[in-house]
Residue frames as qw, qx, qy, qz and C-alpha x, y, z in Angstrom:
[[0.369, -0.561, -0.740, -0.039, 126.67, 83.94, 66.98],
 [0.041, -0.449, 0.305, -0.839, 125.26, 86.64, 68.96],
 [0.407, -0.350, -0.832, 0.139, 123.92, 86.76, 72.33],
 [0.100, -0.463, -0.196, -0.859, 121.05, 88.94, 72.66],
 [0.069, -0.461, -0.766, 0.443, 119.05, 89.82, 76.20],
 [0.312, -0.391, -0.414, -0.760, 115.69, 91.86, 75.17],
 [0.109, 0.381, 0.798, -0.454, 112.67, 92.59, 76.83],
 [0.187, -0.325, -0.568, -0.733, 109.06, 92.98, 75.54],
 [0.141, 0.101, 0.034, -0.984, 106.97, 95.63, 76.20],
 [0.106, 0.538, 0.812, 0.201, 103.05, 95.89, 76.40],
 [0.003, 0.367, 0.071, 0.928, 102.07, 99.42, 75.23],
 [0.208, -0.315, -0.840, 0.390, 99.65, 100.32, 78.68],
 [0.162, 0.610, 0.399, 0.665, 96.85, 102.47, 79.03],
 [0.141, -0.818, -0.046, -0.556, 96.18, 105.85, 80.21],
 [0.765, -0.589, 0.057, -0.253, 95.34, 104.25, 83.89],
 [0.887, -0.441, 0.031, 0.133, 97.75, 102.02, 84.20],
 [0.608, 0.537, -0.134, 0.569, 100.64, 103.95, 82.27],
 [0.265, -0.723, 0.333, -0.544, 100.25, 106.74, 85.41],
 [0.853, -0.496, 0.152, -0.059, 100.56, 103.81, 87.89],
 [0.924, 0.135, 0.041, 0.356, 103.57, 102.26, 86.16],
 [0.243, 0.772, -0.107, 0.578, 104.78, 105.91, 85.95],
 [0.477, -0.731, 0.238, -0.425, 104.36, 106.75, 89.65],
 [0.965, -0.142, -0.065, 0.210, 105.69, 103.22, 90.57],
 [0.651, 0.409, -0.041, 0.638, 109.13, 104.45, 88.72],
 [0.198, 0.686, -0.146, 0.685, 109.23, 107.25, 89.98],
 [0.760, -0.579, 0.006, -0.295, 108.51, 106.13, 93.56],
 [0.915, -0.279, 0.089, 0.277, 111.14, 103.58, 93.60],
 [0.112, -0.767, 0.275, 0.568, 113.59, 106.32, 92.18],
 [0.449, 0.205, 0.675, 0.549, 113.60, 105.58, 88.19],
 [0.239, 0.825, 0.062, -0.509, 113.36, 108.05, 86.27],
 [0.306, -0.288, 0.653, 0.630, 114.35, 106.70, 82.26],
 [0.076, 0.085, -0.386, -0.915, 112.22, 106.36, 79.07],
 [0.590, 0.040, 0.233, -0.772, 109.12, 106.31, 78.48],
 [0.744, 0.153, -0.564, -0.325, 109.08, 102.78, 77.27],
 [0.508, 0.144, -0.745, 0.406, 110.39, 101.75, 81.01],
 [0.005, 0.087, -0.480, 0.873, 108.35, 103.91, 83.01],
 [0.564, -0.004, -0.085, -0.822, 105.01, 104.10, 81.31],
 [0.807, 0.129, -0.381, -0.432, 104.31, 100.84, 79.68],
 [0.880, -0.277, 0.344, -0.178, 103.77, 97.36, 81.29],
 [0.102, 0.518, -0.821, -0.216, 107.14, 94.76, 81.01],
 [0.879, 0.013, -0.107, -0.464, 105.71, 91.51, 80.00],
 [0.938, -0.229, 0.202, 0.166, 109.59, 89.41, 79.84],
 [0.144, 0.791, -0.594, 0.030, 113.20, 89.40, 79.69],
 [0.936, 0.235, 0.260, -0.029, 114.74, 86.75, 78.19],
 [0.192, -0.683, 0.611, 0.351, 118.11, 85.90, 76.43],
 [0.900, 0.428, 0.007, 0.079, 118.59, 84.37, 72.76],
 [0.581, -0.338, 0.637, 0.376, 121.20, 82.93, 71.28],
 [0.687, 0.583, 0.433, 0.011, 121.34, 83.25, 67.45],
 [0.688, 0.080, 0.434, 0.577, 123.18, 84.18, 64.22],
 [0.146, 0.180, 0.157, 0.960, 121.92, 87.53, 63.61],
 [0.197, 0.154, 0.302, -0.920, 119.79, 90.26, 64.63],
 [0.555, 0.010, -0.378, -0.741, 117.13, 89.13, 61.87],
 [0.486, -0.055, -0.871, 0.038, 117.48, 85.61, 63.05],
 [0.177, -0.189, -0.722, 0.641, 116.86, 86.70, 66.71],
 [0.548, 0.108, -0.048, -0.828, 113.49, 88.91, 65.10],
 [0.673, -0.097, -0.628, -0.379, 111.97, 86.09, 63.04],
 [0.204, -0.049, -0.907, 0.366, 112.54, 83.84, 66.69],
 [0.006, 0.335, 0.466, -0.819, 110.47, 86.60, 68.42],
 [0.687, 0.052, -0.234, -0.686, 107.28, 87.25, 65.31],
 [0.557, -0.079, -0.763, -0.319, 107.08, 83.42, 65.64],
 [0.331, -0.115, -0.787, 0.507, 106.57, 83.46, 69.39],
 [0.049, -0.460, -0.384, 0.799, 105.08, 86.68, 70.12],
 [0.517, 0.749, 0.412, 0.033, 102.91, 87.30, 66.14],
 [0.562, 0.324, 0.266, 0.713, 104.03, 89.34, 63.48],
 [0.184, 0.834, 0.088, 0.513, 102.57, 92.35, 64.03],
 [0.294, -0.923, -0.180, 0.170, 105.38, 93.27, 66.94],
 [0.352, 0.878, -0.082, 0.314, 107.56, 95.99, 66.55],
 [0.716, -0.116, -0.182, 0.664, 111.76, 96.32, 67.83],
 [0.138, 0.303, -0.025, 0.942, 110.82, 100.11, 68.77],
 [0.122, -0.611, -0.583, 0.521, 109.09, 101.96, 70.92],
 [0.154, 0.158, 0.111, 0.969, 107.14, 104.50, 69.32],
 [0.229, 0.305, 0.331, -0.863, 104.02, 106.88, 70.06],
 [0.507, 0.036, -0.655, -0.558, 102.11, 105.60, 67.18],
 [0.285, -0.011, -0.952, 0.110, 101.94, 102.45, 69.01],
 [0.535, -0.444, -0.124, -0.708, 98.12, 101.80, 70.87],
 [0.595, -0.348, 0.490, -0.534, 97.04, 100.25, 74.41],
 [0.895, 0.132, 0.347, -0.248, 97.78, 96.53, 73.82],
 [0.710, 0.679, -0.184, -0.045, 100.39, 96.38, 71.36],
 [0.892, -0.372, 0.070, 0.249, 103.87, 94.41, 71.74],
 [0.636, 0.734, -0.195, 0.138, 107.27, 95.48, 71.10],
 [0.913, 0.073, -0.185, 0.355, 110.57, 94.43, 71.47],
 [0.076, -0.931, 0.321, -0.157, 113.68, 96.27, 73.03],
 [0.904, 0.175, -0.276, 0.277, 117.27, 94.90, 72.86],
 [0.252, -0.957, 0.096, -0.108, 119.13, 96.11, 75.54],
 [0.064, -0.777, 0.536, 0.323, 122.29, 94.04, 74.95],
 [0.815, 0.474, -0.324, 0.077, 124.71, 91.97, 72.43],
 [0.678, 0.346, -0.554, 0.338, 127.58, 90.09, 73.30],
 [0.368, -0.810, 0.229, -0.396, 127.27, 89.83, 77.27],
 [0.539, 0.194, -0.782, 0.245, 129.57, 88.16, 79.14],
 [0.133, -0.142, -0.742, 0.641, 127.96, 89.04, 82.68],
 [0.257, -0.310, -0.686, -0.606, 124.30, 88.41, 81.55],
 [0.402, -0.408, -0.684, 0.452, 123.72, 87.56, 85.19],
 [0.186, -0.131, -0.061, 0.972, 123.47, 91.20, 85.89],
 [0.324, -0.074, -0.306, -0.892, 120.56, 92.26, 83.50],
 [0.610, -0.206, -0.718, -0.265, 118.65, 88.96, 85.22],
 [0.178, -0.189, -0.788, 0.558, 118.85, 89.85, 89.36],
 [0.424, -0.593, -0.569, -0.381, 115.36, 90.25, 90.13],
 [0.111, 0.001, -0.713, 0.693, 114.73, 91.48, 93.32],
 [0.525, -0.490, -0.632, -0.290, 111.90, 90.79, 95.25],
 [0.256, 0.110, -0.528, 0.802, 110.79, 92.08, 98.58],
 [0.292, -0.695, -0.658, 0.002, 108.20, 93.04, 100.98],
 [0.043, -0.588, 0.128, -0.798, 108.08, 97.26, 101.66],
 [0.408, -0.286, -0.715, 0.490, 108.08, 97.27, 105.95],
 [0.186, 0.052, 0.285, -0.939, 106.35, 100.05, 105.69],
 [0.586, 0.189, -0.017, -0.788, 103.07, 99.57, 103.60],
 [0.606, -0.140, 0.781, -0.059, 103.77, 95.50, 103.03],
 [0.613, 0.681, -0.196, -0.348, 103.60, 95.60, 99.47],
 [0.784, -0.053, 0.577, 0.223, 105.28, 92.99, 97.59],
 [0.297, 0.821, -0.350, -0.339, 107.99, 94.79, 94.83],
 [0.827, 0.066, 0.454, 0.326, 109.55, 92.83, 92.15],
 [0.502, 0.853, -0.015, -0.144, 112.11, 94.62, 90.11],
 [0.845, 0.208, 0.097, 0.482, 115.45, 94.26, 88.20],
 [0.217, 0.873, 0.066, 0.431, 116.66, 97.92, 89.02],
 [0.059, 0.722, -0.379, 0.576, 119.32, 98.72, 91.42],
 [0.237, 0.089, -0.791, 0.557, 119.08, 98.13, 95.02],
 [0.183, -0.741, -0.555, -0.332, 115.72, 98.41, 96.97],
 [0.023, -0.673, 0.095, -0.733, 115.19, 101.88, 98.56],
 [0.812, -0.319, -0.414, 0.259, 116.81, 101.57, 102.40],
 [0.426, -0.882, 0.041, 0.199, 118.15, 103.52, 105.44],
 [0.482, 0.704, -0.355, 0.383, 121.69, 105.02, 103.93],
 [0.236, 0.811, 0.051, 0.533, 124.44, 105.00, 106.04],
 [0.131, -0.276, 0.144, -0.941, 124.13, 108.67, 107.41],
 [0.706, -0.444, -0.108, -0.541, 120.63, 108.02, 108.34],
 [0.759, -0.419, -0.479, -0.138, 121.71, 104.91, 110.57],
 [0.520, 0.042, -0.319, 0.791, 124.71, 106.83, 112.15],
 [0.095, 0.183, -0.101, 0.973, 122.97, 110.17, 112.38],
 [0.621, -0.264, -0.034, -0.737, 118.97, 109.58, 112.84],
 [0.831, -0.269, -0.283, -0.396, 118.57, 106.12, 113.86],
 [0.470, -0.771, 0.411, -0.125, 122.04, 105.57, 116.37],
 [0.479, 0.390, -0.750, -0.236, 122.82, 102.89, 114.58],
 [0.620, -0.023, 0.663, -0.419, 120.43, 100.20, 115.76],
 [0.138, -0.125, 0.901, 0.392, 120.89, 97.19, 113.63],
 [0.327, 0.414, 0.837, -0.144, 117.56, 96.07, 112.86],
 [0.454, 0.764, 0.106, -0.445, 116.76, 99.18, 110.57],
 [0.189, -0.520, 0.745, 0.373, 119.81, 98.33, 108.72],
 [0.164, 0.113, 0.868, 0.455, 117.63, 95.53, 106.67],
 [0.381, 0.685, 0.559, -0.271, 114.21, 97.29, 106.26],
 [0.361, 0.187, 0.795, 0.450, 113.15, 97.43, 102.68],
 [0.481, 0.657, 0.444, -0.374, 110.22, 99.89, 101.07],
 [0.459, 0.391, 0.574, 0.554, 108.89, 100.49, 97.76],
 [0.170, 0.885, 0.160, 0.404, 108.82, 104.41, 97.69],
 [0.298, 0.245, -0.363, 0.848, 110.97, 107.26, 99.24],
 [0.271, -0.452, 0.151, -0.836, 107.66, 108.23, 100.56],
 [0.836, -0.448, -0.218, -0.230, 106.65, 105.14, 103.08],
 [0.782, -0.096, -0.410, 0.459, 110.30, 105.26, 104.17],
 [0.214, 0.341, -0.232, 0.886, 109.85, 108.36, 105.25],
 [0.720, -0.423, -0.218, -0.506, 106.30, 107.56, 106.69],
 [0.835, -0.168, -0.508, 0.130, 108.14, 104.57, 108.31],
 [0.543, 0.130, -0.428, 0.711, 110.80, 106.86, 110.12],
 [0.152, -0.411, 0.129, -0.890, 108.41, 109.37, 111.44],
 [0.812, -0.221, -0.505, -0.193, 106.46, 106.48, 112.72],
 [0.929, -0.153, -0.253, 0.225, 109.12, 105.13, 114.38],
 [0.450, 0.518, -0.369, 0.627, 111.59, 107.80, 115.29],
 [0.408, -0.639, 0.267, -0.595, 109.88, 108.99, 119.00],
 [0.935, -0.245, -0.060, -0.248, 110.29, 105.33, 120.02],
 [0.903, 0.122, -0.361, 0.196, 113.63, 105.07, 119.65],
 [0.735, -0.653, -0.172, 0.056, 115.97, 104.69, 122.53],
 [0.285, 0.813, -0.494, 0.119, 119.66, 106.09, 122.19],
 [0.836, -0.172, -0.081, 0.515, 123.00, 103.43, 123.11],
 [0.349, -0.902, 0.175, 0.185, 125.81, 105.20, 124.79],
 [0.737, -0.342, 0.429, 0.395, 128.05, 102.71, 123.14],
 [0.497, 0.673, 0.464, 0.291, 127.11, 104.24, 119.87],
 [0.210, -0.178, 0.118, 0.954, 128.79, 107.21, 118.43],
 [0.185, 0.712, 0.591, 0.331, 125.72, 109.51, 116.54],
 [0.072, 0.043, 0.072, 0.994, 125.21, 113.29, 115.81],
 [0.007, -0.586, -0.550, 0.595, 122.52, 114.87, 117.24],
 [0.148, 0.361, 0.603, 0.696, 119.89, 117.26, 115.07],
 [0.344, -0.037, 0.384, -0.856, 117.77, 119.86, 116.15],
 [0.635, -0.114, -0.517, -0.563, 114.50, 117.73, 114.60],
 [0.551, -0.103, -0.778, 0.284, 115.44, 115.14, 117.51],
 [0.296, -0.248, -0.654, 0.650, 114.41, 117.52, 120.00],
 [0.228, -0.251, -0.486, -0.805, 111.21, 119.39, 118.40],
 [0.021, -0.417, -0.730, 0.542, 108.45, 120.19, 120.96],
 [0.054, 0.398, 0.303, 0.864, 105.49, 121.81, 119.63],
 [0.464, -0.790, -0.400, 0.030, 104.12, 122.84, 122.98],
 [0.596, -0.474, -0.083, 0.643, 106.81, 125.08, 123.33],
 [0.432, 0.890, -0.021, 0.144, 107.87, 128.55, 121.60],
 [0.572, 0.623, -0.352, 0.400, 111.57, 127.91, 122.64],
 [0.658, -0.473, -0.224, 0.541, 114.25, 128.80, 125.75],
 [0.077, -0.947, 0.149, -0.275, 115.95, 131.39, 127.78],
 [0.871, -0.035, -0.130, 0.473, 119.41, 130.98, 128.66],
 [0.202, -0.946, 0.241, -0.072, 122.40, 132.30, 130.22],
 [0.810, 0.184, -0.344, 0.438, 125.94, 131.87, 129.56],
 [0.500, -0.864, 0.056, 0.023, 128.11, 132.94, 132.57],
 [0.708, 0.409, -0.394, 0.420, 131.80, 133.45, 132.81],
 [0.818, -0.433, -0.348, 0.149, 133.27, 132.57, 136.16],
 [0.622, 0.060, -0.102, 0.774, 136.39, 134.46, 136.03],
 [0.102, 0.106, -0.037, 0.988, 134.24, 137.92, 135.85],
 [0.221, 0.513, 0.608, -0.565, 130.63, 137.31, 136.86],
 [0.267, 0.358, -0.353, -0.822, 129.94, 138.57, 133.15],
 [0.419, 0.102, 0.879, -0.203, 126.83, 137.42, 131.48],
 [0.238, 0.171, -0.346, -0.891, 124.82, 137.28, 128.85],
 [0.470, 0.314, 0.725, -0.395, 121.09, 136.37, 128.10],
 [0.271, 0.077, -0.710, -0.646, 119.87, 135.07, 124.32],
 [0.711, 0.234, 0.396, -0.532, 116.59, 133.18, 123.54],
 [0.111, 0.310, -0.813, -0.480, 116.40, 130.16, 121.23],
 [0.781, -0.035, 0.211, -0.587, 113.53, 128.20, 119.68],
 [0.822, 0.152, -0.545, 0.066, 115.73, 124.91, 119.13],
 [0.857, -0.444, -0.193, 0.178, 117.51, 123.18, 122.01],
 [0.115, -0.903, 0.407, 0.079, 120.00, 126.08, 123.71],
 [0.664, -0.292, 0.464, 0.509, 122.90, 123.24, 122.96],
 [0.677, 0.452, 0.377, 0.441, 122.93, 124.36, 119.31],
 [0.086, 0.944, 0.157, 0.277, 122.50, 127.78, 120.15],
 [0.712, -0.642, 0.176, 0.222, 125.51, 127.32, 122.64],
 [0.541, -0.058, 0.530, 0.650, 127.79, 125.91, 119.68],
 [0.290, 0.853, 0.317, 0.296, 126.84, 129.34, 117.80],
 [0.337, -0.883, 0.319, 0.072, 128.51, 131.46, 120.82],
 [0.573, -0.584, 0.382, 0.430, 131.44, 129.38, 121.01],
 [0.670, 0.311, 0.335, 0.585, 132.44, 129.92, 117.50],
 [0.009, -0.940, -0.109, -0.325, 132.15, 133.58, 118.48],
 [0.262, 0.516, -0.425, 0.696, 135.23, 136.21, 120.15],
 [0.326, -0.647, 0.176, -0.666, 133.39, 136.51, 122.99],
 [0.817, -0.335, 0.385, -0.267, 132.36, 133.59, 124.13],
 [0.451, 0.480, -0.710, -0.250, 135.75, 131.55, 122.23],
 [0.842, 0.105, -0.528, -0.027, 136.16, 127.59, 122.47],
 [0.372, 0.642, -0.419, 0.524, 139.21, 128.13, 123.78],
 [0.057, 0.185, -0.658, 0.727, 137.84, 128.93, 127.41],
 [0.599, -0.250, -0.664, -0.371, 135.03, 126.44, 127.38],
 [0.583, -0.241, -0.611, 0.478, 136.24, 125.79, 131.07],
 [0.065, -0.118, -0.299, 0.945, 135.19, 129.24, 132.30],
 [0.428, -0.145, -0.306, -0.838, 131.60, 129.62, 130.77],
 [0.302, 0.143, 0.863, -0.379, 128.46, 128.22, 132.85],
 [0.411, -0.218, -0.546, -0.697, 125.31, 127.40, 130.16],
 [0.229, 0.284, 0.824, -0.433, 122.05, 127.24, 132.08],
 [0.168, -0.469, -0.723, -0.479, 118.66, 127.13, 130.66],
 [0.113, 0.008, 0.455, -0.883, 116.37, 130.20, 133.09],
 [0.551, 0.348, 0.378, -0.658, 113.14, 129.74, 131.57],
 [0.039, 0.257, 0.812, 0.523, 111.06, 127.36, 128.72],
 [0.386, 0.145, -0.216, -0.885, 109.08, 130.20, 126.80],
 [0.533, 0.369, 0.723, -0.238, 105.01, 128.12, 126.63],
 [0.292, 0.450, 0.671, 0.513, 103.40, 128.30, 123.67],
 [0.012, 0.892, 0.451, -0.014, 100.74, 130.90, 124.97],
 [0.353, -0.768, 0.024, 0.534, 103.94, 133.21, 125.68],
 [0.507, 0.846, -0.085, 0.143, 106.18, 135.60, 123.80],
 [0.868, -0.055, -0.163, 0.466, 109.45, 134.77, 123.38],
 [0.410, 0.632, 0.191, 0.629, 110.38, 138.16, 122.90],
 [0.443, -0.753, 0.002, -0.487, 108.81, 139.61, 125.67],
 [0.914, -0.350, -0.123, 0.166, 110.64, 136.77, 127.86],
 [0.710, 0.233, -0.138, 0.650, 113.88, 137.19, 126.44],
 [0.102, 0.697, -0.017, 0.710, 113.29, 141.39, 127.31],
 [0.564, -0.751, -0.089, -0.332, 111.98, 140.74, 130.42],
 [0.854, -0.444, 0.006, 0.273, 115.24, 138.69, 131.85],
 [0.398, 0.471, -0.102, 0.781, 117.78, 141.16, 130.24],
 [0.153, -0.800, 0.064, -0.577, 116.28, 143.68, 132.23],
 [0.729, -0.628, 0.090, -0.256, 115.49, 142.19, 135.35],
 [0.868, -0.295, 0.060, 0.394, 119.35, 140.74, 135.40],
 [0.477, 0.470, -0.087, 0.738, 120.71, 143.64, 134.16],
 [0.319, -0.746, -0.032, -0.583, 119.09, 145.63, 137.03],
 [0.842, -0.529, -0.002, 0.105, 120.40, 142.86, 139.52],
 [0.615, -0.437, 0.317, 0.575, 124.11, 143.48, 138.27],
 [0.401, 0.854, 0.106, -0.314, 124.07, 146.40, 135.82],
 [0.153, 0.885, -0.402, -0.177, 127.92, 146.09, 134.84],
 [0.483, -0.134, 0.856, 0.122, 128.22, 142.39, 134.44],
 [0.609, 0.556, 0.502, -0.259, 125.45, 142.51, 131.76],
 [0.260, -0.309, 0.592, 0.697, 126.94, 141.94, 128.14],
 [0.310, 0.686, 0.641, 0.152, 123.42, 142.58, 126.66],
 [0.254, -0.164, -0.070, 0.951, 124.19, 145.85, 125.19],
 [0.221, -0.396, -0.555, -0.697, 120.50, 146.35, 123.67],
 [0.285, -0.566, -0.770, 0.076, 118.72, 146.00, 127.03],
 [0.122, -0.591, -0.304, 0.737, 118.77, 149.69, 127.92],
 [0.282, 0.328, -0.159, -0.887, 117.81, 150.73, 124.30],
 [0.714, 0.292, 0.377, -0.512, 115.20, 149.89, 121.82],
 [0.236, 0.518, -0.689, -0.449, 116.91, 147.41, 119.27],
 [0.919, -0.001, -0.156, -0.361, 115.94, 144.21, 117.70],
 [0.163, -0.547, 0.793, -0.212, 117.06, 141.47, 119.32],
 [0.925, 0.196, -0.140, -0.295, 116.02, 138.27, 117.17],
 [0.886, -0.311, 0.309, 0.147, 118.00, 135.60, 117.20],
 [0.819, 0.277, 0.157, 0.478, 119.89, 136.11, 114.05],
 [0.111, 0.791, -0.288, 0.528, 121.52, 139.58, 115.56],
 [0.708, -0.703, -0.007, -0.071, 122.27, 138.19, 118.80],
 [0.772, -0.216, -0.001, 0.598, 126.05, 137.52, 118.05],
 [0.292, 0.553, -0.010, 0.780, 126.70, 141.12, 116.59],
 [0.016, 0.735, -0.103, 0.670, 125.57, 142.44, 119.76],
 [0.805, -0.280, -0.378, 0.362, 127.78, 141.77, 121.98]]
């Protein structure tokens, strides 16, 4: 005796093949075109004595004229069969349905594929602090859970008791063009002045992986923030304008070596020129 699980296929048209397409490919599927395109109609498990036996079951149920293949011939409206296994012992499997409501766009998804598309993780450790309640939210595309999180990220509140990793996206300001900073070192009164358009903490943990300014003697360096650069302003000009005007207050403490000539002094040369 075999025990066959199948499902049958209605060949779909044009219109609703692209929906069924996008669906798939929304909910991350991405297999043949007889799963993606065309419209499942039922899945179902026989029982029977041979493959022919377990056809003839399926023309009397479903007419004669469907077909145990998927092919391109086939026209809008036509049925066909697809055996996807024999002998299962853990049939269960090919039969968990999952159902659900998407929290973003309230759709109502029914499918037999995987897991439904949910906060990983990373994301609840690293973007969302790990606040339980995202932990069970559900959608039916990669793009309304991302709709959901942009929604919902400025609202949320950080726990202290929580461990989480910080991102520069978390602090994005578009009314700003960035910061001016100084790092100081106590022991000599040496200083230096940089410009960053993310939050100076990242731009901080750039120095200290640098000779100058090492880990090491974390306990000697002061970081301050001198000036947030407006939109209407150049950063550039800012950044030039507080080299100068603190290199002129203490000419031989100043570890900007560009401020007395005419070099570039973007951000991604600022550690070579120390």
């Amino acid at each position: 005796m075999l025990e066959i699980i199948y499902r049958i296929y209605e060949v779909a048209d044009p219109k609703t093949a692209e929906e069924n397409r996008k669906r798939s490919e929304e909910f991350g599927l991405y297999s043949s075109v007889s799963k993606t395109e065309n419209t499942e109609i039922v899945m179902d498990c026989l029982v029977c004595e041979s493959r022919e036996a377990f056809k003839d079951l399926i023309r009397e149920q479903y007419g004669n004229n469907i077909v145990f293949r998927y092919s391109k011939k086939l026209k809008a409206g036509d049925l066909y069969c697809v055996i996807i296994g024999e002998h299962c012992y853990n049939t269960e499997r090919y039969f968990n349905k999952i159902t659900f409501k998407c929290d973003c766009c309230n759709a109502q998804i029914s499918t037999y594929y995987g897991k439904p598309i949910c906060f990983s993780d990373y994301e609840m450790k690293n973007l969302l602090y790990n606040i339980s309640d995202f932990a069970s939210k559900r959608f039916c595309s990669h793009h309304c859970k991302q709709e959901y999180y942009e929604k919902t990220k400025r609202t949320l509140s950080l726990n202290d008791d929580n461990e989480f990793y910080i991102d520069k996206d978390m602090f994005s300001n578009n009314e700003i063009n960035g910061y001016i900073y100084k790092i100081t070192k106590k022991s000599t009164g040496e200083f230096y002045i940089g410009k960053t358009v993310n939050a100076p903490i990242f731009r901080w943990g750039q120095h200290l992986k640098s000779e100058r300014f090492h880990i090491s003697d974390i306990k000697d360096y002061i970081f301050e923030t001198i000036e947030i650069v407006s939109k209407s302003d150049n950063i550039l000009e800012r950044e030039k304008y507080w080299i100068q005007k603190c290199y002129k207050e203490k000419p031989h403490k100043s570890l900007n070596i560009m401020c007395t000539a005419n070099v570039d002094i973007s951000e991604d040369n600022q550690l070579s020129l120390f």
